[in-house]
mmJSON file of the N, C-alpha and C atoms, coordinates in Angstrom:
{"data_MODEL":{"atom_site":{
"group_PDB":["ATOM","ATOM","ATOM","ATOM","ATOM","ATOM","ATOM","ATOM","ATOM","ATOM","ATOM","ATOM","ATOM","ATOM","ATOM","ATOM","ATOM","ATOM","ATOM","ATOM","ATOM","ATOM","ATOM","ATOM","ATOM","ATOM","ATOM","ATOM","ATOM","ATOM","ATOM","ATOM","ATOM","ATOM","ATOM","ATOM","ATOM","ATOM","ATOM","ATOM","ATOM","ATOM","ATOM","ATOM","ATOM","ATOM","ATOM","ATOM","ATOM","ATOM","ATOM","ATOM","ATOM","ATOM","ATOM","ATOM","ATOM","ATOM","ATOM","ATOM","ATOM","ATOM","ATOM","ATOM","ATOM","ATOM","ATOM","ATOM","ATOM","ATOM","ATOM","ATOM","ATOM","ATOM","ATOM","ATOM","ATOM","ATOM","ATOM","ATOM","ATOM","ATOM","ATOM","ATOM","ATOM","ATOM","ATOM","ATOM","ATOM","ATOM","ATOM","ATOM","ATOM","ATOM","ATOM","ATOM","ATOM","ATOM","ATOM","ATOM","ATOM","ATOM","ATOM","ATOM","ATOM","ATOM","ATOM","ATOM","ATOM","ATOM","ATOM","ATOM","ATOM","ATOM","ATOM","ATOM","ATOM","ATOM","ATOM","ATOM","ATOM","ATOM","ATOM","ATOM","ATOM","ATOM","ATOM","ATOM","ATOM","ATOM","ATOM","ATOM","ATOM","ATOM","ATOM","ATOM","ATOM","ATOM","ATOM","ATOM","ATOM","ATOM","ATOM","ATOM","ATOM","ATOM","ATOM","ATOM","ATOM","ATOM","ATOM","ATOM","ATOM","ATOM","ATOM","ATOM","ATOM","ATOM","ATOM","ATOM","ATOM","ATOM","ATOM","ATOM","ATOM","ATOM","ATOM","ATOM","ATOM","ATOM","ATOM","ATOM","ATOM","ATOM","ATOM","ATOM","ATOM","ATOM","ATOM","ATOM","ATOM","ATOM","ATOM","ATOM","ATOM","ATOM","ATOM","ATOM","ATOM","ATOM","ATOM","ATOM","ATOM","ATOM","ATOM","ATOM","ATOM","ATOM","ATOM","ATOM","ATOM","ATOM","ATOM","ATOM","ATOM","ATOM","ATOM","ATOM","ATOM","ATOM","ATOM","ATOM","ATOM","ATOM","ATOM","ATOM"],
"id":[1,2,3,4,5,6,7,8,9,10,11,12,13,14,15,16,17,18,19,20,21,22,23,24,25,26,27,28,29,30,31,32,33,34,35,36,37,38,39,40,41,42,43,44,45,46,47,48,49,50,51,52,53,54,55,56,57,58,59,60,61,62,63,64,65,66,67,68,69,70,71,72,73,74,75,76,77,78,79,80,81,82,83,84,85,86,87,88,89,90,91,92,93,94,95,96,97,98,99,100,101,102,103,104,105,106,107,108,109,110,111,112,113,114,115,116,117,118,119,120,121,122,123,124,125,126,127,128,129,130,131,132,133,134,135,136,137,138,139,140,141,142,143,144,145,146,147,148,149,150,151,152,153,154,155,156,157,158,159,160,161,162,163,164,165,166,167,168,169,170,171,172,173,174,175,176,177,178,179,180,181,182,183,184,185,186,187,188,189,190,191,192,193,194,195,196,197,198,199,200,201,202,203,204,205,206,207,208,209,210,211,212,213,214,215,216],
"type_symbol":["N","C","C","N","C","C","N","C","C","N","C","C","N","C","C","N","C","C","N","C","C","N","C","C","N","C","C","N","C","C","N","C","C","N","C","C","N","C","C","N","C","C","N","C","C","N","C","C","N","C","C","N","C","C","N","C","C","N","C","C","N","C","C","N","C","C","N","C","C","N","C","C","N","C","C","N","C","C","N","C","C","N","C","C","N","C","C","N","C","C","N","C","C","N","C","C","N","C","C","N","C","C","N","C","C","N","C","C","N","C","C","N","C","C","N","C","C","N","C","C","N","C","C","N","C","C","N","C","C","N","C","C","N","C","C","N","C","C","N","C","C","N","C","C","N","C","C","N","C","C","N","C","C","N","C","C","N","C","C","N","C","C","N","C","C","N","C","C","N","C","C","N","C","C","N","C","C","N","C","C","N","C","C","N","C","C","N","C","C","N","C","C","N","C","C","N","C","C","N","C","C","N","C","C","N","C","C","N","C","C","N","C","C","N","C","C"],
"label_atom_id":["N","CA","C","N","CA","C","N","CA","C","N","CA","C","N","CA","C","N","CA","C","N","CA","C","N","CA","C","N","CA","C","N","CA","C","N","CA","C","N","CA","C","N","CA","C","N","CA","C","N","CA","C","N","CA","C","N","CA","C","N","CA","C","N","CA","C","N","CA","C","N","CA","C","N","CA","C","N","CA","C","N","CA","C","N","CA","C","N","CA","C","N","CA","C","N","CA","C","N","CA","C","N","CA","C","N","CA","C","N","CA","C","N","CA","C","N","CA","C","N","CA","C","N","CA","C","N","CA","C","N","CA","C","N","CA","C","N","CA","C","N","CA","C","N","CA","C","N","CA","C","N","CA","C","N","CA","C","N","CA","C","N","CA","C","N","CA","C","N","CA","C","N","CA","C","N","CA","C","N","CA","C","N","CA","C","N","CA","C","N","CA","C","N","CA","C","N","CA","C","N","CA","C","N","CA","C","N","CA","C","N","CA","C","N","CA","C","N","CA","C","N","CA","C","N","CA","C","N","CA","C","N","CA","C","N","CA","C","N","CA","C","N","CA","C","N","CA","C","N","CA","C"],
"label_alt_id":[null,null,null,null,null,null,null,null,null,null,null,null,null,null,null,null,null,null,null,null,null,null,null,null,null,null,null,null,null,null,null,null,null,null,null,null,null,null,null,null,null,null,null,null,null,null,null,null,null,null,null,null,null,null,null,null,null,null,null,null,null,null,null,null,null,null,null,null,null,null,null,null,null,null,null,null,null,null,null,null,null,null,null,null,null,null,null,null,null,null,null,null,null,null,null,null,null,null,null,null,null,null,null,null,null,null,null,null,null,null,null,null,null,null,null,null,null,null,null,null,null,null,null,null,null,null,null,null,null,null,null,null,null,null,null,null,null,null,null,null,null,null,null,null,null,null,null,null,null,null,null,null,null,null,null,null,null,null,null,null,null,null,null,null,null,null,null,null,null,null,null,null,null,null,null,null,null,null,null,null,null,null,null,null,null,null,null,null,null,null,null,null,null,null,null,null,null,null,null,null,null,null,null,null,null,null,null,null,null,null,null,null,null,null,null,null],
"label_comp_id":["UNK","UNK","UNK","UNK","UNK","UNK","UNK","UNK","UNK","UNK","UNK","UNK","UNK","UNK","UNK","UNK","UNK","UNK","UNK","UNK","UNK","UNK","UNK","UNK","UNK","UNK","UNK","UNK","UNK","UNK","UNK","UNK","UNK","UNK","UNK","UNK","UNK","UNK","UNK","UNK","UNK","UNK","UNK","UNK","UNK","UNK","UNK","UNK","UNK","UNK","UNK","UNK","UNK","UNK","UNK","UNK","UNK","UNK","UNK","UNK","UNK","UNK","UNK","UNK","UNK","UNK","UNK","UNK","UNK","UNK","UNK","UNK","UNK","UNK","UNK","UNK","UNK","UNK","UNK","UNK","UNK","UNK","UNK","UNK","UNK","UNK","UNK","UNK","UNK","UNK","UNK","UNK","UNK","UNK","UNK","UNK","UNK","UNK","UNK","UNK","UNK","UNK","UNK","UNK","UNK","UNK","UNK","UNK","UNK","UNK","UNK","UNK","UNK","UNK","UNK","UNK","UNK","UNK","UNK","UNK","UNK","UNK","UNK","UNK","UNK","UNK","UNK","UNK","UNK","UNK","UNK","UNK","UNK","UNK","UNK","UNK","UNK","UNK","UNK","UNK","UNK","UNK","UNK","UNK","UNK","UNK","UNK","UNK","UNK","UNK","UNK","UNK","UNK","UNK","UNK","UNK","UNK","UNK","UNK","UNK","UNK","UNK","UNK","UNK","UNK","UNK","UNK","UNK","UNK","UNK","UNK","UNK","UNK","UNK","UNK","UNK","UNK","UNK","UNK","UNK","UNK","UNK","UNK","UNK","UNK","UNK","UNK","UNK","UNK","UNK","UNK","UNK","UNK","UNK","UNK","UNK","UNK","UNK","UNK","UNK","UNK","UNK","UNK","UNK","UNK","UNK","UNK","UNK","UNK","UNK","UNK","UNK","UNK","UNK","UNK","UNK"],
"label_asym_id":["A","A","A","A","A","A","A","A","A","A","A","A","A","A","A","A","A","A","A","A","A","A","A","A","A","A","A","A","A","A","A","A","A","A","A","A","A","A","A","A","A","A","A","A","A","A","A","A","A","A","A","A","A","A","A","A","A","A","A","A","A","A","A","A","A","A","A","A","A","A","A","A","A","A","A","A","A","A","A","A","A","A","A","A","A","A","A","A","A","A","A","A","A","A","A","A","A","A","A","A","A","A","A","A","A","A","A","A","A","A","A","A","A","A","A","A","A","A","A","A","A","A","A","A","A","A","A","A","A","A","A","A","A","A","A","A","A","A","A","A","A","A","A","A","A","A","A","A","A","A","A","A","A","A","A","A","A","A","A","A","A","A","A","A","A","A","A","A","A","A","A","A","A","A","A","A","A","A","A","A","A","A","A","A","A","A","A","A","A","A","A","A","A","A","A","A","A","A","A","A","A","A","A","A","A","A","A","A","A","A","A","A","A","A","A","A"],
"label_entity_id":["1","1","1","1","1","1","1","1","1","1","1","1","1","1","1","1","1","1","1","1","1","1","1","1","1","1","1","1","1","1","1","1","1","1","1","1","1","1","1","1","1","1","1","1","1","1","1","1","1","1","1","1","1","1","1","1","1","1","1","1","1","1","1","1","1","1","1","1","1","1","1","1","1","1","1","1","1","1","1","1","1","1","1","1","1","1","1","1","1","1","1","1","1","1","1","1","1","1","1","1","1","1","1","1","1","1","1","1","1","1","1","1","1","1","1","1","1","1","1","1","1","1","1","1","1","1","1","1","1","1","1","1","1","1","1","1","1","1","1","1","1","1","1","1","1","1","1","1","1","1","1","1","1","1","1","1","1","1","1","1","1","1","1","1","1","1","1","1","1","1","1","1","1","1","1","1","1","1","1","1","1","1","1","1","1","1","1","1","1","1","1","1","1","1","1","1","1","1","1","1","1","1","1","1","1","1","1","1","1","1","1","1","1","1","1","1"],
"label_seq_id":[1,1,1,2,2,2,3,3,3,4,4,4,5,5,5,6,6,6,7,7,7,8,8,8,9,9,9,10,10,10,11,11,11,12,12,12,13,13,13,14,14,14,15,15,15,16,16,16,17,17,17,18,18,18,19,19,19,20,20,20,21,21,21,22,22,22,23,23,23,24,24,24,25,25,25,26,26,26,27,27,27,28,28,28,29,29,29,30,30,30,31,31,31,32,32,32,33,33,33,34,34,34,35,35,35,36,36,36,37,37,37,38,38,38,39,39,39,40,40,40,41,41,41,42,42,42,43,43,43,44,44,44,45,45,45,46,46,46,47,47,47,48,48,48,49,49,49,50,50,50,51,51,51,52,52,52,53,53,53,54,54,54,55,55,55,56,56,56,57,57,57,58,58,58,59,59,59,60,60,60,61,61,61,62,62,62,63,63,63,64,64,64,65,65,65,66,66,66,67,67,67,68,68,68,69,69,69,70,70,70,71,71,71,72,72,72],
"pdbx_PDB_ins_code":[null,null,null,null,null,null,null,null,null,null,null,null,null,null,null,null,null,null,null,null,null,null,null,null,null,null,null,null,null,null,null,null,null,null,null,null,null,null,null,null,null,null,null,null,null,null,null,null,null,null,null,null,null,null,null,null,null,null,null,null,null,null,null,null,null,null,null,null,null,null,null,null,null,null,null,null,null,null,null,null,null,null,null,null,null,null,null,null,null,null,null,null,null,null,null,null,null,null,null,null,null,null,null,null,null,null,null,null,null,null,null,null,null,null,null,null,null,null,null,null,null,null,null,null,null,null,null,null,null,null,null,null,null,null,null,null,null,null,null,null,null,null,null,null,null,null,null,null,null,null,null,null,null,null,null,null,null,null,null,null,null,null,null,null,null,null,null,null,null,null,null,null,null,null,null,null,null,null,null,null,null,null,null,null,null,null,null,null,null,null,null,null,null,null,null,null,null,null,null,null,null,null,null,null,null,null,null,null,null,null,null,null,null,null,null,null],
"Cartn_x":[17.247,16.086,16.358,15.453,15.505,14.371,14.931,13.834,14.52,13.476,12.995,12.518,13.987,14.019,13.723,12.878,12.925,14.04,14.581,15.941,15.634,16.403,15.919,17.813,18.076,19.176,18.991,20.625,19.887,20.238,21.157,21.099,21.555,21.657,22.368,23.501,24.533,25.548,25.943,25.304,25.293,24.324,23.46,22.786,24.206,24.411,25.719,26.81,27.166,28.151,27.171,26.203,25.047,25.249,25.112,24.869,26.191,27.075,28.344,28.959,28.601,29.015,28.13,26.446,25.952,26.602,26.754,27.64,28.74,29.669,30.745,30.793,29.199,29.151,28.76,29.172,29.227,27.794,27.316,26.083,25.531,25.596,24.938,25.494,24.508,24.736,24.719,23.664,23.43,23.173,23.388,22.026,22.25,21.145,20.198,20.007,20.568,19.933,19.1,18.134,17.119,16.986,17.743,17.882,16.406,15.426,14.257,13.086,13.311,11.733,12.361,13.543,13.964,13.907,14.315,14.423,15.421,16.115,17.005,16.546,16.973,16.929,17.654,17.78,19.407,18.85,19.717,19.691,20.757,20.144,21.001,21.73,23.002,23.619,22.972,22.757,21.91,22.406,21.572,21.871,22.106,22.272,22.343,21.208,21.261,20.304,20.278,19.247,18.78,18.861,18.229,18.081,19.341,20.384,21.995,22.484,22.566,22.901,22.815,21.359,20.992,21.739,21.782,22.08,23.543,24.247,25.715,26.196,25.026,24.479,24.513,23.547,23.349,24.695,25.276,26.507,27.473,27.865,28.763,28.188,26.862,26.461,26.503,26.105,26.771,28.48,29.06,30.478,30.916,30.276,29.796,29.173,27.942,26.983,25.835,26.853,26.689,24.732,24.535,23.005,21.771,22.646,21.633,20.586,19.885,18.79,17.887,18.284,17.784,16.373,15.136,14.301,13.954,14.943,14.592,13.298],
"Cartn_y":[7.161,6.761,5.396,4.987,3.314,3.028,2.542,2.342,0.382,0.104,-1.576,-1.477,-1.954,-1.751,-3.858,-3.707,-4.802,-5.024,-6.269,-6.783,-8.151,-8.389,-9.503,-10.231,-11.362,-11.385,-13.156,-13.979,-15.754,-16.294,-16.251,-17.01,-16.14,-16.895,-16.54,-16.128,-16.289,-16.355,-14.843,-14.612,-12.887,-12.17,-12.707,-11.866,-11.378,-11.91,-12.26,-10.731,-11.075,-10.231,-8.507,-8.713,-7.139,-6.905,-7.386,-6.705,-6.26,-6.938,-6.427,-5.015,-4.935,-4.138,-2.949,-2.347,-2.034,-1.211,-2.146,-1.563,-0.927,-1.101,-0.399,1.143,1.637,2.257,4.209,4.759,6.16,6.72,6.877,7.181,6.011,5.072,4.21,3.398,3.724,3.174,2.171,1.207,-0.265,-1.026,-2.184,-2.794,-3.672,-4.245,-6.377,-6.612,-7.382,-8.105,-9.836,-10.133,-11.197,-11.794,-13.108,-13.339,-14.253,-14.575,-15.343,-14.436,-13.415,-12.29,-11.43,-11.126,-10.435,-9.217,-8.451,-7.401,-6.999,-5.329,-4.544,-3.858,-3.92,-3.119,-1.839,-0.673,-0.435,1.049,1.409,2.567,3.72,4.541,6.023,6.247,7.227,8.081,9.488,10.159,11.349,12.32,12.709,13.981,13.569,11.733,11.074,11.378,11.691,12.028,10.508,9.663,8.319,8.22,9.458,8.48,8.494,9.554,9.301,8.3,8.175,7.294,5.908,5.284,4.447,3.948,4.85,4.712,4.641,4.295,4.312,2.922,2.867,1.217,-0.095,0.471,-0.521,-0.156,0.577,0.262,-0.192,0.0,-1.024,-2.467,-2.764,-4.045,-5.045,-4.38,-4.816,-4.975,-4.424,-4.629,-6.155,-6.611,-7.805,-8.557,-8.719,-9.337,-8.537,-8.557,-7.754,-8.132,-9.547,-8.968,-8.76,-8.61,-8.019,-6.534,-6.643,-5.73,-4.909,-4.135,-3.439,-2.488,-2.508,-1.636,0.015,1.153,2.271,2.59],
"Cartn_z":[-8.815,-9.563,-10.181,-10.479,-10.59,-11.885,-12.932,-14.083,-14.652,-15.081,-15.688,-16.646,-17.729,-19.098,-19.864,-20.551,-21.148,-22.012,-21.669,-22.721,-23.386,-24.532,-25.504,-24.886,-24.452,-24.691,-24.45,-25.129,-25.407,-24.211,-23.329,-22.213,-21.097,-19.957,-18.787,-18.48,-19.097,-19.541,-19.662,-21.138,-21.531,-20.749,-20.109,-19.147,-17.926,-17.641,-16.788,-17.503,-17.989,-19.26,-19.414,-19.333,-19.879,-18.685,-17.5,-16.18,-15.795,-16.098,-15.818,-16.607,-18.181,-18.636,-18.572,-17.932,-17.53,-16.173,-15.536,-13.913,-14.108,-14.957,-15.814,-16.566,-16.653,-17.637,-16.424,-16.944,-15.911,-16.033,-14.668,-14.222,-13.675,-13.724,-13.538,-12.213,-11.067,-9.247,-9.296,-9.835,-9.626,-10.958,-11.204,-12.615,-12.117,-12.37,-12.318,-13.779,-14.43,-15.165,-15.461,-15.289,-15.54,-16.395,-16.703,-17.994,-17.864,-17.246,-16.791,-17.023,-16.734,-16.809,-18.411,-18.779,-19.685,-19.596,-18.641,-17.928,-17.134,-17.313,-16.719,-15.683,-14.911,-13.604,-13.805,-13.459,-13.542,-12.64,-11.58,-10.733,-10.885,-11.438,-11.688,-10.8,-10.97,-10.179,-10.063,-8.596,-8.626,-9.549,-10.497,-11.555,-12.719,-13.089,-14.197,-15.019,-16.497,-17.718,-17.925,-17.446,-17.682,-19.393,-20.236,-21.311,-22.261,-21.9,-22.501,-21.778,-20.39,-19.751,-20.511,-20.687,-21.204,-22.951,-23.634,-24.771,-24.454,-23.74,-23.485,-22.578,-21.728,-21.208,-22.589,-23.587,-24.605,-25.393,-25.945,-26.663,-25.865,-24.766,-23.976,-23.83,-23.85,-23.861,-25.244,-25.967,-27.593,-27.893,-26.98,-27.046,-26.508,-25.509,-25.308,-25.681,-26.286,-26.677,-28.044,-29.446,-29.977,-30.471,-30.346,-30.656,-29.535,-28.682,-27.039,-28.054,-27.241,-27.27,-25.889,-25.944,-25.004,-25.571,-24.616,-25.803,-24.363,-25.142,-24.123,-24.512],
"occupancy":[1.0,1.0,1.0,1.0,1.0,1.0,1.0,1.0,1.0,1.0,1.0,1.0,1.0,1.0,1.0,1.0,1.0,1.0,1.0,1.0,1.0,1.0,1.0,1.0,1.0,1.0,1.0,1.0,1.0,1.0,1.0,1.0,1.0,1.0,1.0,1.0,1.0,1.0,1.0,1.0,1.0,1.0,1.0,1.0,1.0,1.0,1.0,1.0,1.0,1.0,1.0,1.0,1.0,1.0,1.0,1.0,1.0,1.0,1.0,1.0,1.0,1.0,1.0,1.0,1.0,1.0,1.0,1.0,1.0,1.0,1.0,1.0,1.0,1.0,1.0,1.0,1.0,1.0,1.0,1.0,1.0,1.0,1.0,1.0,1.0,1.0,1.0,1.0,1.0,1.0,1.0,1.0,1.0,1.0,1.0,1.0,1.0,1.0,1.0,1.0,1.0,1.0,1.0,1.0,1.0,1.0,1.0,1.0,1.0,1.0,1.0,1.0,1.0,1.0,1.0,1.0,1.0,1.0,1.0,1.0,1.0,1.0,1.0,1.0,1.0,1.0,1.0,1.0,1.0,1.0,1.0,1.0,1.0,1.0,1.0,1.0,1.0,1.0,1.0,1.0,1.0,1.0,1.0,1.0,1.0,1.0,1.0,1.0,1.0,1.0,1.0,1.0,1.0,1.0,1.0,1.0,1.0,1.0,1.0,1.0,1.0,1.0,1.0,1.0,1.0,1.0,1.0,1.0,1.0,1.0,1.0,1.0,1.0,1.0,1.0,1.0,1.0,1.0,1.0,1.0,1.0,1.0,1.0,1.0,1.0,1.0,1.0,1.0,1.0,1.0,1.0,1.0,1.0,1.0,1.0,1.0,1.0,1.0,1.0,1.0,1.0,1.0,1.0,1.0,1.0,1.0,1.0,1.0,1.0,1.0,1.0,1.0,1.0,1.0,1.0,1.0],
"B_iso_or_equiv":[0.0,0.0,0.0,0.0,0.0,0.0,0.0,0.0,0.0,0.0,0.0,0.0,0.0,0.0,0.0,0.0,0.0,0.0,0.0,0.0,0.0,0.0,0.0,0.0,0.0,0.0,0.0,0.0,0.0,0.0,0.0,0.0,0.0,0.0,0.0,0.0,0.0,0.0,0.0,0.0,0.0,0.0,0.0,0.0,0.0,0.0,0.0,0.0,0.0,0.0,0.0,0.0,0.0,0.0,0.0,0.0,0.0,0.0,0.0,0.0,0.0,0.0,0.0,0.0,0.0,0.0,0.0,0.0,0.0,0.0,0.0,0.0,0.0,0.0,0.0,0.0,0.0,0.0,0.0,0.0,0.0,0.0,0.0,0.0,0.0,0.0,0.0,0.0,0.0,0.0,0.0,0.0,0.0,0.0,0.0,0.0,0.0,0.0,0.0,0.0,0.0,0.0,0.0,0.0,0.0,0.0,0.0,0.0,0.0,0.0,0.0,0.0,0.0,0.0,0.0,0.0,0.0,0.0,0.0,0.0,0.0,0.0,0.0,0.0,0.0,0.0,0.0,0.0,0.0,0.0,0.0,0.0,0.0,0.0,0.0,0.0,0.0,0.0,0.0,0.0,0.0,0.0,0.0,0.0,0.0,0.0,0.0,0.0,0.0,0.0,0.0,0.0,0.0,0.0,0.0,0.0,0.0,0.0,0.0,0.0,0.0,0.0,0.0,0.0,0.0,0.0,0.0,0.0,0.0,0.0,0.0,0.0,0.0,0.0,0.0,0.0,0.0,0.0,0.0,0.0,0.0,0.0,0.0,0.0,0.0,0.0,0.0,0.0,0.0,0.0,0.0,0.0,0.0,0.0,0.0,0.0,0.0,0.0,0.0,0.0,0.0,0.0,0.0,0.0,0.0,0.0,0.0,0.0,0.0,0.0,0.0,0.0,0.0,0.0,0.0,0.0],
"pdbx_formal_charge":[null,null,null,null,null,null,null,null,null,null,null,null,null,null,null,null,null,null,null,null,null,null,null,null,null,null,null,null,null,null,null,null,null,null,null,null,null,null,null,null,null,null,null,null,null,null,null,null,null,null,null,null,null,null,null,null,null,null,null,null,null,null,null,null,null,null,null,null,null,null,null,null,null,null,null,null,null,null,null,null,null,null,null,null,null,null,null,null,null,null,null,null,null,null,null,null,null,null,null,null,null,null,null,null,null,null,null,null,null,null,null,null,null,null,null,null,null,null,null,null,null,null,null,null,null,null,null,null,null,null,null,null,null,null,null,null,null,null,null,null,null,null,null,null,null,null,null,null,null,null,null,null,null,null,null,null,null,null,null,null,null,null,null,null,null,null,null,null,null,null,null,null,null,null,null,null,null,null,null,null,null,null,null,null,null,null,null,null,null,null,null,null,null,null,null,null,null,null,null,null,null,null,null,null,null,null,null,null,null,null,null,null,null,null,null,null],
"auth_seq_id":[1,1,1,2,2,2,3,3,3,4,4,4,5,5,5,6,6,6,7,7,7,8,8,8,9,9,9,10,10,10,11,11,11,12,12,12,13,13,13,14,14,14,15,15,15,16,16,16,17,17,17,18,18,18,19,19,19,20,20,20,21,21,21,22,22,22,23,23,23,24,24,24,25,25,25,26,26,26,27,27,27,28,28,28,29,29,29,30,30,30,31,31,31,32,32,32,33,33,33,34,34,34,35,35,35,36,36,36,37,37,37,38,38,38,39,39,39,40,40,40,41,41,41,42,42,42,43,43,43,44,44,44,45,45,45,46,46,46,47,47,47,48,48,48,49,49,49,50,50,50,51,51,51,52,52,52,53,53,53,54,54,54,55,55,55,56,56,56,57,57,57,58,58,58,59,59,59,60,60,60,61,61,61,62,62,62,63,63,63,64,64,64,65,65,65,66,66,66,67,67,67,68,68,68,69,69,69,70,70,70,71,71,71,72,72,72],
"auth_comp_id":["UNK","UNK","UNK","UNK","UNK","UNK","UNK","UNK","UNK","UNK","UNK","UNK","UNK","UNK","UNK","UNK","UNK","UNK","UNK","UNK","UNK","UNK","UNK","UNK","UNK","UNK","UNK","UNK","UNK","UNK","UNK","UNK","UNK","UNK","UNK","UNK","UNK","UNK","UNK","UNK","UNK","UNK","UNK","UNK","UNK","UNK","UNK","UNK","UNK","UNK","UNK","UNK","UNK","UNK","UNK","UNK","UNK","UNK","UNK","UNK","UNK","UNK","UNK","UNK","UNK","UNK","UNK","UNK","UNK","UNK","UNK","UNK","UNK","UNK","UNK","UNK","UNK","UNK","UNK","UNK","UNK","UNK","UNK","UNK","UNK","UNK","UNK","UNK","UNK","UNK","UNK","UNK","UNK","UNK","UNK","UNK","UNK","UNK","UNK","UNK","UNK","UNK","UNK","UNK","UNK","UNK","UNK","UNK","UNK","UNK","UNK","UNK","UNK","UNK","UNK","UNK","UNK","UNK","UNK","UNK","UNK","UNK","UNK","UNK","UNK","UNK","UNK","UNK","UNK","UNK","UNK","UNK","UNK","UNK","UNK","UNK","UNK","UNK","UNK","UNK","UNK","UNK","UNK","UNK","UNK","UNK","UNK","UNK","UNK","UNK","UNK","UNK","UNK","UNK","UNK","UNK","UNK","UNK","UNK","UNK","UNK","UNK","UNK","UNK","UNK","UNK","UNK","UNK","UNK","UNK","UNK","UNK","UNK","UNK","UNK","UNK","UNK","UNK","UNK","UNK","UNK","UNK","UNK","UNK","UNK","UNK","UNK","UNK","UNK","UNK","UNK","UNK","UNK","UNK","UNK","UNK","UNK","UNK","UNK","UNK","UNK","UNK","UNK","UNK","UNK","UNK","UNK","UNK","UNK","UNK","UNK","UNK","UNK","UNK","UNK","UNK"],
"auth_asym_id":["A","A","A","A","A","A","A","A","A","A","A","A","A","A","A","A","A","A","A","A","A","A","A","A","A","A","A","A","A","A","A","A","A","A","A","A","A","A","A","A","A","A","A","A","A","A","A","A","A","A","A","A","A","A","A","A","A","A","A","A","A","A","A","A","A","A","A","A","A","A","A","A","A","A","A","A","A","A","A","A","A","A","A","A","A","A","A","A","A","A","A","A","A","A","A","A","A","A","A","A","A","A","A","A","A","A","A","A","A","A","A","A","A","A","A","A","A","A","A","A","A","A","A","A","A","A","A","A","A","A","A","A","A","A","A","A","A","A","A","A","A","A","A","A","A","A","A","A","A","A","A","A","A","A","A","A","A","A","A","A","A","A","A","A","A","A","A","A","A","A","A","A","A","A","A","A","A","A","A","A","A","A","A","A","A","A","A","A","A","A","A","A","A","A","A","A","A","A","A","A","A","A","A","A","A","A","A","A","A","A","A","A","A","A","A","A"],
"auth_atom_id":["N","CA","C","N","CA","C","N","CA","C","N","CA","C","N","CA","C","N","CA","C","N","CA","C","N","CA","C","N","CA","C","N","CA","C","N","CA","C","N","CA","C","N","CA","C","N","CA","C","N","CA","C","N","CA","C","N","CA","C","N","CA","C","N","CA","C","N","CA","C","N","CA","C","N","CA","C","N","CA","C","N","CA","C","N","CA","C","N","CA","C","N","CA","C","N","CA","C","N","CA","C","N","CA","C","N","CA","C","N","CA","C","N","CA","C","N","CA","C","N","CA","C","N","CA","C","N","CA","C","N","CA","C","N","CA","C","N","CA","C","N","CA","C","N","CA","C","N","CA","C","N","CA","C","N","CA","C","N","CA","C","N","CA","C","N","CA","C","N","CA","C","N","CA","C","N","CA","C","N","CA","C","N","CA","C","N","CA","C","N","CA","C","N","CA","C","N","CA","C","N","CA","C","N","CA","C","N","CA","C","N","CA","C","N","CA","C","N","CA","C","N","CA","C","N","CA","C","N","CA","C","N","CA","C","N","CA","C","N","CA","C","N","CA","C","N","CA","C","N","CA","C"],
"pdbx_PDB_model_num":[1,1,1,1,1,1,1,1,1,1,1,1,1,1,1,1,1,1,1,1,1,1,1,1,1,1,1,1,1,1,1,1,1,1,1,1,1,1,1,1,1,1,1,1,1,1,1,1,1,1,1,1,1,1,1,1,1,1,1,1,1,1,1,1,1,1,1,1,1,1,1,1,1,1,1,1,1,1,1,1,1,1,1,1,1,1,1,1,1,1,1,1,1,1,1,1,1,1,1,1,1,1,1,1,1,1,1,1,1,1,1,1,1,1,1,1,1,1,1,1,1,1,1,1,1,1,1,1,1,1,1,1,1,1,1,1,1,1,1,1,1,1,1,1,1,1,1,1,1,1,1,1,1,1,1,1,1,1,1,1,1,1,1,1,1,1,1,1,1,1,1,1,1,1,1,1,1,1,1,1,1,1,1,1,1,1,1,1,1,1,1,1,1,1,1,1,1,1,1,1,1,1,1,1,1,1,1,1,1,1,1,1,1,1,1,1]
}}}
């Protein structure tokens, strides 16, 4: 499953950094992040609970880029 989460984040750079620590995070098959449209891509692993999933996406992304914003 595949959901497109709006993100607030300041450049390319940490877009760069969110997508990476995103792809890092368990459950999670794929992520895109857009630092141009301001938007997450991100593709579950089958049987992944998207919205724990997610909330585990954004605290690994704040570990990076502590004022990223992700809005689930």
């Amino acid at each position: 499953m595949k959901k497109t989460y709006k993100i607030e984040v300041d450049c390319a750079g940490c877009a760069l950094k969110m997508e990476d620590a995103a792809k890092k995070t368990a459950g999670v098959k794929e992520a895109t992040v857009n630092f141009m449209t301001q938007k997450m891509i991100v593709e579950f692993e089958d049987g992944a609970d998207a919205a724990s999933v997610m909330k585990a996406v954004l605290k690994n992304c704040k570990k990076v880029e502590d004022d990223c914003e992700i809005y689930l």
